[in-house]
PDBQT receptor file of N, H, CA, C and O in Angstrom, charges set to zero:
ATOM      1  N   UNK A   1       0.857  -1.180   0.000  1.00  0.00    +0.000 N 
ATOM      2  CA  UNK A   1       0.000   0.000   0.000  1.00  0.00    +0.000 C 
ATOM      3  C   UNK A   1       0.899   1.238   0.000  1.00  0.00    +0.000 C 
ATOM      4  O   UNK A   1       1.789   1.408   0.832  1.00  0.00    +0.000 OA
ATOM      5  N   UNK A   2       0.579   2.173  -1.083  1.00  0.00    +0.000 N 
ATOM      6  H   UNK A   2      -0.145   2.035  -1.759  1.00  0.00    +0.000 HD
ATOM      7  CA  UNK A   2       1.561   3.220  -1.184  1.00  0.00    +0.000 C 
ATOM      8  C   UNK A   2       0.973   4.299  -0.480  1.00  0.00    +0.000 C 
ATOM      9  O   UNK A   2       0.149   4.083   0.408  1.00  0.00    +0.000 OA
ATOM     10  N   UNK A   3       1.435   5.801  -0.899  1.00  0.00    +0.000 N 
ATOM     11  H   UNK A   3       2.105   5.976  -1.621  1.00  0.00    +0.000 HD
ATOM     12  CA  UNK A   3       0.640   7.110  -0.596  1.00  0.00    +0.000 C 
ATOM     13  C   UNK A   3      -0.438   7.298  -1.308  1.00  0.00    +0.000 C 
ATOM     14  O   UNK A   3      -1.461   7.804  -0.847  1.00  0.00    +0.000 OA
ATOM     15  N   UNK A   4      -0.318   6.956  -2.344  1.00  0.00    +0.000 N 
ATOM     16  H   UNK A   4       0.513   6.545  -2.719  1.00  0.00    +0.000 HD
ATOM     17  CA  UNK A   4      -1.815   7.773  -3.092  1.00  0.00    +0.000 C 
ATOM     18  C   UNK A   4      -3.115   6.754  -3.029  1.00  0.00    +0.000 C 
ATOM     19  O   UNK A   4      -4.238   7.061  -3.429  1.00  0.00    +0.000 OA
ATOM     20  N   UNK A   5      -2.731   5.427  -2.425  1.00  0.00    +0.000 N 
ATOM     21  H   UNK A   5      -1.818   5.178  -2.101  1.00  0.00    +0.000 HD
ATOM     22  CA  UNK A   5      -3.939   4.302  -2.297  1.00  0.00    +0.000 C 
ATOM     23  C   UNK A   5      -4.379   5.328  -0.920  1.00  0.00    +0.000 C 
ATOM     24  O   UNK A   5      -5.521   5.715  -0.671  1.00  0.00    +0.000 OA
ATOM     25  N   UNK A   6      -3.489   5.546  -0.354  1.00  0.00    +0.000 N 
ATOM     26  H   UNK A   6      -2.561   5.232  -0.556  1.00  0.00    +0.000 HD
ATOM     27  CA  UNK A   6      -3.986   6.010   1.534  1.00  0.00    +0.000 C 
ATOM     28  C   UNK A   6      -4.670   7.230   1.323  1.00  0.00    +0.000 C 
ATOM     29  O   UNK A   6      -5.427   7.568   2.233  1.00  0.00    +0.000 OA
ATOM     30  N   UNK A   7      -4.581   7.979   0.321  1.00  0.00    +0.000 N 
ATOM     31  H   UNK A   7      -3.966   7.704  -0.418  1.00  0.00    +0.000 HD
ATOM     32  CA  UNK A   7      -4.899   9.615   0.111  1.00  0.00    +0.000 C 
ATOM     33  C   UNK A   7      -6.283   9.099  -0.494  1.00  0.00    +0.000 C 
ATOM     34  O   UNK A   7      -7.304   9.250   0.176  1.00  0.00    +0.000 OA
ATOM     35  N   UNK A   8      -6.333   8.521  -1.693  1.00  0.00    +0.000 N 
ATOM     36  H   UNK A   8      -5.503   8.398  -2.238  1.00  0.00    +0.000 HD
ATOM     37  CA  UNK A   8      -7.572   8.330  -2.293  1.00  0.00    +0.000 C 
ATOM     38  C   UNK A   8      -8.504   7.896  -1.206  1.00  0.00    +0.000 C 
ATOM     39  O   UNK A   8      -9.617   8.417  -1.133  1.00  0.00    +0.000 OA
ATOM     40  N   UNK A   9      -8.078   6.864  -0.253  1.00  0.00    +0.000 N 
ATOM     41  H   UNK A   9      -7.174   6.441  -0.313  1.00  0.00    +0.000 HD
ATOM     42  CA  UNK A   9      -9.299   6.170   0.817  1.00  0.00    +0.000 C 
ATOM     43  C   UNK A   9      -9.853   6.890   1.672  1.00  0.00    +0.000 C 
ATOM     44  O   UNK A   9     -11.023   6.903   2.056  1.00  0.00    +0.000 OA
ATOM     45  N   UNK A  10      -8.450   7.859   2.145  1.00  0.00    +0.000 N 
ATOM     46  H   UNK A  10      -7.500   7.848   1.834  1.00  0.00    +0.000 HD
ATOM     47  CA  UNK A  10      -8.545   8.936   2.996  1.00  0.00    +0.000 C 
ATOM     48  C   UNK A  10     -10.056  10.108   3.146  1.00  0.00    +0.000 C 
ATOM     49  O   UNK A  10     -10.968  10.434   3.905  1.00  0.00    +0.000 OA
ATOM     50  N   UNK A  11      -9.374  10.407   1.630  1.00  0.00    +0.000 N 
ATOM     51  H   UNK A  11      -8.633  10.142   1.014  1.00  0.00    +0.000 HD
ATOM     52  CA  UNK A  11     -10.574  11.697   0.388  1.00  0.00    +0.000 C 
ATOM     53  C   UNK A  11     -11.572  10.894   0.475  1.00  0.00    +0.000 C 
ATOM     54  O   UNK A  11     -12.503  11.697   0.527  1.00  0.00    +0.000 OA
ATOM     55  N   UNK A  12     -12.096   9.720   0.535  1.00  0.00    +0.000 N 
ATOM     56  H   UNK A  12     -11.339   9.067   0.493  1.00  0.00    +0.000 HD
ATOM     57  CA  UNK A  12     -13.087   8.890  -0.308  1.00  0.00    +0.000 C 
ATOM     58  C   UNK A  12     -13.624   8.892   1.479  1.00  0.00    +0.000 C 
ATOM     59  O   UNK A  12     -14.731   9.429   1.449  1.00  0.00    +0.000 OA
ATOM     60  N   UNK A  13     -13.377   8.616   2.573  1.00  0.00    +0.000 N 
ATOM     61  H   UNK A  13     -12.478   8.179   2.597  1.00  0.00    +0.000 HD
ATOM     62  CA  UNK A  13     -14.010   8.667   3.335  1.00  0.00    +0.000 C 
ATOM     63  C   UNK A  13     -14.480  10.141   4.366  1.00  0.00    +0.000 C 
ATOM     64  O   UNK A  13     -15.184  10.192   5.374  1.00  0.00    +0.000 OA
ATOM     65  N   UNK A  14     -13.964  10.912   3.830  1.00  0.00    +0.000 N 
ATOM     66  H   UNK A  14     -13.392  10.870   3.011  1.00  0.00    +0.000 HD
ATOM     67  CA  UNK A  14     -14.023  12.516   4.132  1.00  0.00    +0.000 C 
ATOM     68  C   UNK A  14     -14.892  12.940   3.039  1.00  0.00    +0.000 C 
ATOM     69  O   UNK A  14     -15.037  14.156   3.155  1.00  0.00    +0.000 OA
ATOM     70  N   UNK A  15     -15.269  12.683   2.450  1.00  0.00    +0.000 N 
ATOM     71  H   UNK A  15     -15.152  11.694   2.355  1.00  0.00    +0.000 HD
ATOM     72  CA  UNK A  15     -16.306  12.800   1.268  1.00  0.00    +0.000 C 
ATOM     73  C   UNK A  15     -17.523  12.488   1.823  1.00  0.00    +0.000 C 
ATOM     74  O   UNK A  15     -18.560  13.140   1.948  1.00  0.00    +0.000 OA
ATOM     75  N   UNK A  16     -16.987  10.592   2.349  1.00  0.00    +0.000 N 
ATOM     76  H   UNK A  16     -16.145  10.063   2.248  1.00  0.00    +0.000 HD
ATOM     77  CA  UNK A  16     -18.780  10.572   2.701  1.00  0.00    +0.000 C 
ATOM     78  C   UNK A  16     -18.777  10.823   4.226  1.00  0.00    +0.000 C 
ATOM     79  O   UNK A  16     -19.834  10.371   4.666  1.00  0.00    +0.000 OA
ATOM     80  N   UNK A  17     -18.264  11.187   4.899  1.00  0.00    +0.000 N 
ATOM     81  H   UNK A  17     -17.406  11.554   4.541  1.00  0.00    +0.000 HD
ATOM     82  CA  UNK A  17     -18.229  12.589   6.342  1.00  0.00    +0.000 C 
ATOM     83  C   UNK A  17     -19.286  13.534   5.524  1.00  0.00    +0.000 C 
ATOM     84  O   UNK A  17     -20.467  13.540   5.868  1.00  0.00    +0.000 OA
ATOM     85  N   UNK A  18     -18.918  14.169   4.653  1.00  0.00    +0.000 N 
ATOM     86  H   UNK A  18     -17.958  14.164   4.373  1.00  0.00    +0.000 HD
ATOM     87  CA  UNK A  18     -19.148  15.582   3.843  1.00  0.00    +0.000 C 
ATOM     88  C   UNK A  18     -20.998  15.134   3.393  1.00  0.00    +0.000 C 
ATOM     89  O   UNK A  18     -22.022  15.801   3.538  1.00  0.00    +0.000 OA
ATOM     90  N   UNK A  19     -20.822  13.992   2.925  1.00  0.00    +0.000 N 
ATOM     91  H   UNK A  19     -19.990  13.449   2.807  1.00  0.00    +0.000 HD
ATOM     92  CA  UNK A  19     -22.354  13.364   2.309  1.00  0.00    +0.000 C 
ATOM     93  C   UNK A  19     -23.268  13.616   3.594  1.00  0.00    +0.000 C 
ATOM     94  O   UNK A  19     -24.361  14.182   3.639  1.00  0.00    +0.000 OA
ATOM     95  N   UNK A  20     -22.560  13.071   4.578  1.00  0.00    +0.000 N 
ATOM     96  H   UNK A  20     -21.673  12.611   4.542  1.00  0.00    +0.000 HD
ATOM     97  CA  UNK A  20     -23.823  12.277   5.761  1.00  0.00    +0.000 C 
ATOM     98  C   UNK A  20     -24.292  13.860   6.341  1.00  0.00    +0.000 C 
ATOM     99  O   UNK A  20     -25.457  14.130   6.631  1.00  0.00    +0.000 OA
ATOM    100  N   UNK A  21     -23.322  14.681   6.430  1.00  0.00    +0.000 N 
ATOM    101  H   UNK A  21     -22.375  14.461   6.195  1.00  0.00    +0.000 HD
ATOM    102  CA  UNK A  21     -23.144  16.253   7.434  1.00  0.00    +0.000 C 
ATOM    103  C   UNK A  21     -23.962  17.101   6.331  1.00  0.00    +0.000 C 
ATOM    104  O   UNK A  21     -24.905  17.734   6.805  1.00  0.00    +0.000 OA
ATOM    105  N   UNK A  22     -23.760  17.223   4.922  1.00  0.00    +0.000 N 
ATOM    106  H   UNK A  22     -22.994  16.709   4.537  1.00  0.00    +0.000 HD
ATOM    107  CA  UNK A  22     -24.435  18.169   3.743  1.00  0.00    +0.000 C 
ATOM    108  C   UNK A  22     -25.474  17.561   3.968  1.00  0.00    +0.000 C 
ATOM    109  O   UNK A  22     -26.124  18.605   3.914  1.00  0.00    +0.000 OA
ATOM    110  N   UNK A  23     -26.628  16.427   4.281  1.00  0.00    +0.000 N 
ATOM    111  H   UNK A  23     -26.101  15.578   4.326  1.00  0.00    +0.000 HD
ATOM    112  CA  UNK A  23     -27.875  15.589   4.388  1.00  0.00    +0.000 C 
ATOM    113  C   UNK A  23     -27.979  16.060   5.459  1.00  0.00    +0.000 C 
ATOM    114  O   UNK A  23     -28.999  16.702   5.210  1.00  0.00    +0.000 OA
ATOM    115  N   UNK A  24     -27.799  16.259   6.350  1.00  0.00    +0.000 N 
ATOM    116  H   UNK A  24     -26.971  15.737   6.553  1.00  0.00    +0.000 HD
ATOM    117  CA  UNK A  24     -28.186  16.598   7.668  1.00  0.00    +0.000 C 
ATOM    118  C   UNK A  24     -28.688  18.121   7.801  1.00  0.00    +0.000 C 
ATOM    119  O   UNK A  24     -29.835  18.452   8.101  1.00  0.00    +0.000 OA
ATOM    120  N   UNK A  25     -27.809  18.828   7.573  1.00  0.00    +0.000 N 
ATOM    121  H   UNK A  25     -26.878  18.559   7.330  1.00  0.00    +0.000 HD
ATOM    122  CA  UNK A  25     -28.084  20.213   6.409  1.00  0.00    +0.000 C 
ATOM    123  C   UNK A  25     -29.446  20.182   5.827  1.00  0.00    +0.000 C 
ATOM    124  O   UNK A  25     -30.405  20.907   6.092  1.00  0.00    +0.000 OA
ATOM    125  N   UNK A  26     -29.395  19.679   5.392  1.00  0.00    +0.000 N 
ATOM    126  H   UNK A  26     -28.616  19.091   5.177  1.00  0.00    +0.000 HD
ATOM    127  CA  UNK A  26     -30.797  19.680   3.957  1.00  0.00    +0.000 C 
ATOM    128  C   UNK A  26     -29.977  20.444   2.854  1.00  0.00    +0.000 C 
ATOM    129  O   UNK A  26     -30.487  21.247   2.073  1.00  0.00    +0.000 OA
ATOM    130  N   UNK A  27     -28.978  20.186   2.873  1.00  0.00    +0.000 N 
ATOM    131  H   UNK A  27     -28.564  19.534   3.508  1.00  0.00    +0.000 HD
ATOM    132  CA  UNK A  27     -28.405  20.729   1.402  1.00  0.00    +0.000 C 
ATOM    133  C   UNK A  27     -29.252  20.283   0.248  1.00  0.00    +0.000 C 
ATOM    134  O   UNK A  27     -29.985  19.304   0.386  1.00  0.00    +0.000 OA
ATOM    135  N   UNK A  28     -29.174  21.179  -1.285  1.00  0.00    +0.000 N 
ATOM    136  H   UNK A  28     -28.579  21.974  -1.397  1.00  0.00    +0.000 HD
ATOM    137  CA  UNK A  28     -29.378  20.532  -2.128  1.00  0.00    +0.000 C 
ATOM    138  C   UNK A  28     -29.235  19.250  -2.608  1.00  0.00    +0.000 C 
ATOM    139  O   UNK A  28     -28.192  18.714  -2.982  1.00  0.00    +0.000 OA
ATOM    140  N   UNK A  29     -30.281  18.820  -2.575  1.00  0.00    +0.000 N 
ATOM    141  H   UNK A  29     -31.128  19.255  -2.271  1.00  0.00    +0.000 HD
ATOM    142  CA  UNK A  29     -29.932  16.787  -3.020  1.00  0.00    +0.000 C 
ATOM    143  C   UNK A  29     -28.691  17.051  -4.099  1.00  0.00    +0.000 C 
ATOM    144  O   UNK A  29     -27.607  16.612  -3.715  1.00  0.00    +0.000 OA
ATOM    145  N   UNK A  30     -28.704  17.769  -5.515  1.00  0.00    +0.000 N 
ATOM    146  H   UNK A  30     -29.584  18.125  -5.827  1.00  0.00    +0.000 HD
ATOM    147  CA  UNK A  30     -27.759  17.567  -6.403  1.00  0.00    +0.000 C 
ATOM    148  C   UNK A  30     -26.255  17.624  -5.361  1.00  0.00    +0.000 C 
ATOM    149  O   UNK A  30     -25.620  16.584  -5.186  1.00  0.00    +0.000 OA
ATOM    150  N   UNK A  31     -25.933  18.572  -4.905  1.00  0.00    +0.000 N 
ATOM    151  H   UNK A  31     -26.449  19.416  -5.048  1.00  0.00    +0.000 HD
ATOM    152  CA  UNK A  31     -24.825  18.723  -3.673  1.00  0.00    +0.000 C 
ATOM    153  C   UNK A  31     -24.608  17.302  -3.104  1.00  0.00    +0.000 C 
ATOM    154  O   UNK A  31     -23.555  16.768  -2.754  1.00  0.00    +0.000 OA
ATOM    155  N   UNK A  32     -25.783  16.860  -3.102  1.00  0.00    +0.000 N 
ATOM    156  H   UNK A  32     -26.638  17.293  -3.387  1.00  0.00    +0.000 HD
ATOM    157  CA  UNK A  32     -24.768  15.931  -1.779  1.00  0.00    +0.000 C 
ATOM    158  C   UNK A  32     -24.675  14.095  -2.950  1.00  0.00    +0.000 C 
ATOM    159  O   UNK A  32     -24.034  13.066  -2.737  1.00  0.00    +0.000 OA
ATOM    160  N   UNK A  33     -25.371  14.366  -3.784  1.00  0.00    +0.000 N 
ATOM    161  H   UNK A  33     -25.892  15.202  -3.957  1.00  0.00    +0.000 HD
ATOM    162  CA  UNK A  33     -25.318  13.253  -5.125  1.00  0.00    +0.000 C 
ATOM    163  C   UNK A  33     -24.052  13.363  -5.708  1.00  0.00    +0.000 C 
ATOM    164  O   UNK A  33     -23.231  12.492  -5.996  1.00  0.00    +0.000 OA
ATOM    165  N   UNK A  34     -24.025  14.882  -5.863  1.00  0.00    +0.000 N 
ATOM    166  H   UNK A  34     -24.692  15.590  -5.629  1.00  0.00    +0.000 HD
ATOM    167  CA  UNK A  34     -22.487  14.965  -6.484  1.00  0.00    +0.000 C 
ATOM    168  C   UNK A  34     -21.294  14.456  -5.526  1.00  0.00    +0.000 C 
ATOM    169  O   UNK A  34     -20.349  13.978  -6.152  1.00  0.00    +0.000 OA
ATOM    170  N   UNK A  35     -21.157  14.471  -4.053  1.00  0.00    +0.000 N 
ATOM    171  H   UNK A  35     -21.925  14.860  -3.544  1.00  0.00    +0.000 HD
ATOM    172  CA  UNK A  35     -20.276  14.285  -3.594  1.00  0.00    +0.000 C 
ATOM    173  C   UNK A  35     -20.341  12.806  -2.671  1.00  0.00    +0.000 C 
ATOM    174  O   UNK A  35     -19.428  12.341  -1.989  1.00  0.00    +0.000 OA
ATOM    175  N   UNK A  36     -21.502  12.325  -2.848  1.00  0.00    +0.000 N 
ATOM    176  H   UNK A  36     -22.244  12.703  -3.402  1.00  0.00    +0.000 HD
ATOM    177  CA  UNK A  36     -21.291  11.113  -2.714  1.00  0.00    +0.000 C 
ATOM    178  C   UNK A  36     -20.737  10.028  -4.136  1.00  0.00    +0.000 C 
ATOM    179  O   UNK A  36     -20.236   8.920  -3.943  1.00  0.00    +0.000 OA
ATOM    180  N   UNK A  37     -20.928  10.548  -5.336  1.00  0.00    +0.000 N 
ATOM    181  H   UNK A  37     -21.335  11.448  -5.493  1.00  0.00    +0.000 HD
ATOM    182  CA  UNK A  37     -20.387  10.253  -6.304  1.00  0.00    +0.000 C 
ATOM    183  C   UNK A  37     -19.175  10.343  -6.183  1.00  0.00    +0.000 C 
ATOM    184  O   UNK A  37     -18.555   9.292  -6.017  1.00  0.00    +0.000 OA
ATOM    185  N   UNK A  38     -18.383  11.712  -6.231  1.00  0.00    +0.000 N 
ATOM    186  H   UNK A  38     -18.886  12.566  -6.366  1.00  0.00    +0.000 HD
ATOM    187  CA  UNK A  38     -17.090  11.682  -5.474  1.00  0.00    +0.000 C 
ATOM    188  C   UNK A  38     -16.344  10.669  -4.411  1.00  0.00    +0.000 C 
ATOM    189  O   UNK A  38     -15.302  10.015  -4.403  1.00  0.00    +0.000 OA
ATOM    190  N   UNK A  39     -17.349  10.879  -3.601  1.00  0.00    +0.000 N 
ATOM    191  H   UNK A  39     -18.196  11.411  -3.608  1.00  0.00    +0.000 HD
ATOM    192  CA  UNK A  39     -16.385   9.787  -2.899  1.00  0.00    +0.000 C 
ATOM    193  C   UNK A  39     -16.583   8.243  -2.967  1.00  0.00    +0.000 C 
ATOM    194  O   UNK A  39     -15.829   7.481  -2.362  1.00  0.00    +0.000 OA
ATOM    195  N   UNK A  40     -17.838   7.722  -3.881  1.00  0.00    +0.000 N 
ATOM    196  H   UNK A  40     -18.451   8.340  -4.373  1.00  0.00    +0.000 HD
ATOM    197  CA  UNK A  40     -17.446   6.159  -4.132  1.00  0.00    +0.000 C 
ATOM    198  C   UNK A  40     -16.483   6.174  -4.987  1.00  0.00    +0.000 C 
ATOM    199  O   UNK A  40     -15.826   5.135  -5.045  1.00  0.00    +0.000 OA
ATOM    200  N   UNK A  41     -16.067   7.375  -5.958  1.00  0.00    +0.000 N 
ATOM    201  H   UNK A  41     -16.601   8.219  -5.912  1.00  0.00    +0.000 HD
ATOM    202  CA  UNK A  41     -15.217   7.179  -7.229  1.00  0.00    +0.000 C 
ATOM    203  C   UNK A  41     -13.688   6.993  -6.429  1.00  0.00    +0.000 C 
ATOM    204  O   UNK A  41     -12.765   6.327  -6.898  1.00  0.00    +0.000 OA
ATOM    205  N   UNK A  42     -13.629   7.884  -4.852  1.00  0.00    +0.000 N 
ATOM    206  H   UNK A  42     -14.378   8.425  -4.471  1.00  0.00    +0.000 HD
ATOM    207  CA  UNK A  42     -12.090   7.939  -4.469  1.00  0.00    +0.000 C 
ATOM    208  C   UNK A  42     -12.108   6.182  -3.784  1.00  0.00    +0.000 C 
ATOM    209  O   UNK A  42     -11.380   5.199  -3.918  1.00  0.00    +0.000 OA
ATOM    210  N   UNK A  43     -13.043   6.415  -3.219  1.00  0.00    +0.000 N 
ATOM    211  H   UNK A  43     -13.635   7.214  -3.111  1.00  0.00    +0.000 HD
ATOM    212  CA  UNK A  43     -13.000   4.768  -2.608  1.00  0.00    +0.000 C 
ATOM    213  C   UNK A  43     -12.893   3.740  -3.000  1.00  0.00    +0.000 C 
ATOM    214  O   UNK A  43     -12.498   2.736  -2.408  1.00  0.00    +0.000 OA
ATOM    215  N   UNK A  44     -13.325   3.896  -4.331  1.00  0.00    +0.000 N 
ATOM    216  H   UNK A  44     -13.646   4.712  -4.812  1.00  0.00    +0.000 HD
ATOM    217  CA  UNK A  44     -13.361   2.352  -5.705  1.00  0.00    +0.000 C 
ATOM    218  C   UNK A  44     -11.292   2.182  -6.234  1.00  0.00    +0.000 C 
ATOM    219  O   UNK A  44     -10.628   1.153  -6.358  1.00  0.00    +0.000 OA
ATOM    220  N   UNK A  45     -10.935   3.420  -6.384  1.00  0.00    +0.000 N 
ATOM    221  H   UNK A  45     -11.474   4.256  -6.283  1.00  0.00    +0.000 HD
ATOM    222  CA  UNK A  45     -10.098   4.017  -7.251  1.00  0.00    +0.000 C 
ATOM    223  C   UNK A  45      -9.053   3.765  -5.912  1.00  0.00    +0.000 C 
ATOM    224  O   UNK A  45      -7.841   3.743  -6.125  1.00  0.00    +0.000 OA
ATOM    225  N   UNK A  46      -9.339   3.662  -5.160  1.00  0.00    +0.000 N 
ATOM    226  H   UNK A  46     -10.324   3.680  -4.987  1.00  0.00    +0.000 HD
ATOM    227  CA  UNK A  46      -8.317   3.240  -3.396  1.00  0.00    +0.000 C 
ATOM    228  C   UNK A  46      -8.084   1.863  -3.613  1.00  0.00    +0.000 C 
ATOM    229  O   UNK A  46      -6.983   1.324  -3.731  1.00  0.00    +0.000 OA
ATOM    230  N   UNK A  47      -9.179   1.340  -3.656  1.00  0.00    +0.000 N 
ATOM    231  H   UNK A  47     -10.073   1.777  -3.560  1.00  0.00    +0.000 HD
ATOM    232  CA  UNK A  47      -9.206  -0.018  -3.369  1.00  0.00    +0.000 C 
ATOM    233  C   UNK A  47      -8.964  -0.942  -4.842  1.00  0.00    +0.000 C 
ATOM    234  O   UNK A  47      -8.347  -2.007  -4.817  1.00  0.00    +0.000 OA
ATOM    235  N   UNK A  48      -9.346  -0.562  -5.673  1.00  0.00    +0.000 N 
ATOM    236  H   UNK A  48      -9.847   0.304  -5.694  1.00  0.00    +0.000 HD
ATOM    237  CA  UNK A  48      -8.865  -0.999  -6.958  1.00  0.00    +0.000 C 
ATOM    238  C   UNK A  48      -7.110  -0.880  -7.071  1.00  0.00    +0.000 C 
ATOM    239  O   UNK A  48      -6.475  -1.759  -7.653  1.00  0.00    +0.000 OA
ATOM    240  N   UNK A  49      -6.630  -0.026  -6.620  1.00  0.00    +0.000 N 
ATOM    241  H   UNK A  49      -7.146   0.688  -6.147  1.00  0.00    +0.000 HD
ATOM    242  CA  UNK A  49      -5.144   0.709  -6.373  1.00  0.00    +0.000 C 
ATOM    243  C   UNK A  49      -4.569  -0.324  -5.661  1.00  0.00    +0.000 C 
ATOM    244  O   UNK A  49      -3.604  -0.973  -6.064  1.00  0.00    +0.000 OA
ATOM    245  N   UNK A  50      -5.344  -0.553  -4.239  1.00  0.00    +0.000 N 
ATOM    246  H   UNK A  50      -6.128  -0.026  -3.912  1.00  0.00    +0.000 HD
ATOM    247  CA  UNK A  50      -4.747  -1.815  -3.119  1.00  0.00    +0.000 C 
ATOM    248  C   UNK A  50      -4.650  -3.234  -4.063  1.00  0.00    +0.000 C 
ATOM    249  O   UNK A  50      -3.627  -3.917  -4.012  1.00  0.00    +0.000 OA
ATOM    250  N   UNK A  51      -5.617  -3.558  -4.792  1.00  0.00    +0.000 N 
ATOM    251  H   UNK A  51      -6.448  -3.003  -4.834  1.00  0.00    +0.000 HD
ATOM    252  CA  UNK A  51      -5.769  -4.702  -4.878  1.00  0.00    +0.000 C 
ATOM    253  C   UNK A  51      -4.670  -5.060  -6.358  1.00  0.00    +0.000 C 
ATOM    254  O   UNK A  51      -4.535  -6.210  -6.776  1.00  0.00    +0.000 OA
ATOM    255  N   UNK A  52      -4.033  -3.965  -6.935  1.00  0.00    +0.000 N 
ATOM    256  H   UNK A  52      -4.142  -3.031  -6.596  1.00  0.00    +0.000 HD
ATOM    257  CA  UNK A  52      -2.974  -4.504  -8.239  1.00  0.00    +0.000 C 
ATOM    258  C   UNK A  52      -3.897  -4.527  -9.613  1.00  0.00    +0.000 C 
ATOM    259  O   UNK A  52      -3.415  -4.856 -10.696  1.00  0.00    +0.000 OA
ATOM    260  N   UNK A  53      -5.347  -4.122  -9.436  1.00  0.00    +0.000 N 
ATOM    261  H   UNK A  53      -5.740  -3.855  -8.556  1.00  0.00    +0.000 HD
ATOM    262  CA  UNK A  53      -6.498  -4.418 -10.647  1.00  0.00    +0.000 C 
ATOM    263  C   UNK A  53      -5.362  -2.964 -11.156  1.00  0.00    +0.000 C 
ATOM    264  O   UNK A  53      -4.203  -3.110 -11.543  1.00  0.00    +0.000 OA
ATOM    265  N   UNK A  54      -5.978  -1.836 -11.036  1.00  0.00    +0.000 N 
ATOM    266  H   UNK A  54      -6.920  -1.717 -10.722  1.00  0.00    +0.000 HD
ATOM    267  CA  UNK A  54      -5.696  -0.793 -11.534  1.00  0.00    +0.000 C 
ATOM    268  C   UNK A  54      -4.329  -0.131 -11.206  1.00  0.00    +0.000 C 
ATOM    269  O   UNK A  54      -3.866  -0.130 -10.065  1.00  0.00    +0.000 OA
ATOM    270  N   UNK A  55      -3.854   0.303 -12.029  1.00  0.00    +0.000 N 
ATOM    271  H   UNK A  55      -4.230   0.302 -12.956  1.00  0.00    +0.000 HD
ATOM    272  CA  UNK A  55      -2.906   0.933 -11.561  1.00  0.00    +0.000 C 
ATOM    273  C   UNK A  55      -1.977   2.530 -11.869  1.00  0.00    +0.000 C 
ATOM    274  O   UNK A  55      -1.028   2.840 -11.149  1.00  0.00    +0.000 OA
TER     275      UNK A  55
């Protein structure tokens, strides 16, 4: 596991911090769609990274 697998998982779970807290809010649904998108993309892109698929 390098730096940028730990940064992406990192981002990807501070994202959905950001999802659950912008919902709580009543933010705009698009707002918080967009950044839960964001962060399955850092979390997929982490773990795809860990596992040698992607690289």
């Amino acid at each position: 596991m390098n730096g940028l697998n730990t940064i992406l998982i990192v981002l990807g779970l501070f994202l959905a911090g950001g999802v659950y807290s912008f919902q709580k809010q009543q933010m705009p649904k698009s707002v918080v769609v967009l950044l839960a998108i964001a962060s399955a993309m850092c979390l997929a892109a982490g773990v795809l990274r860990i596992q040698g698929i992607w690289e």
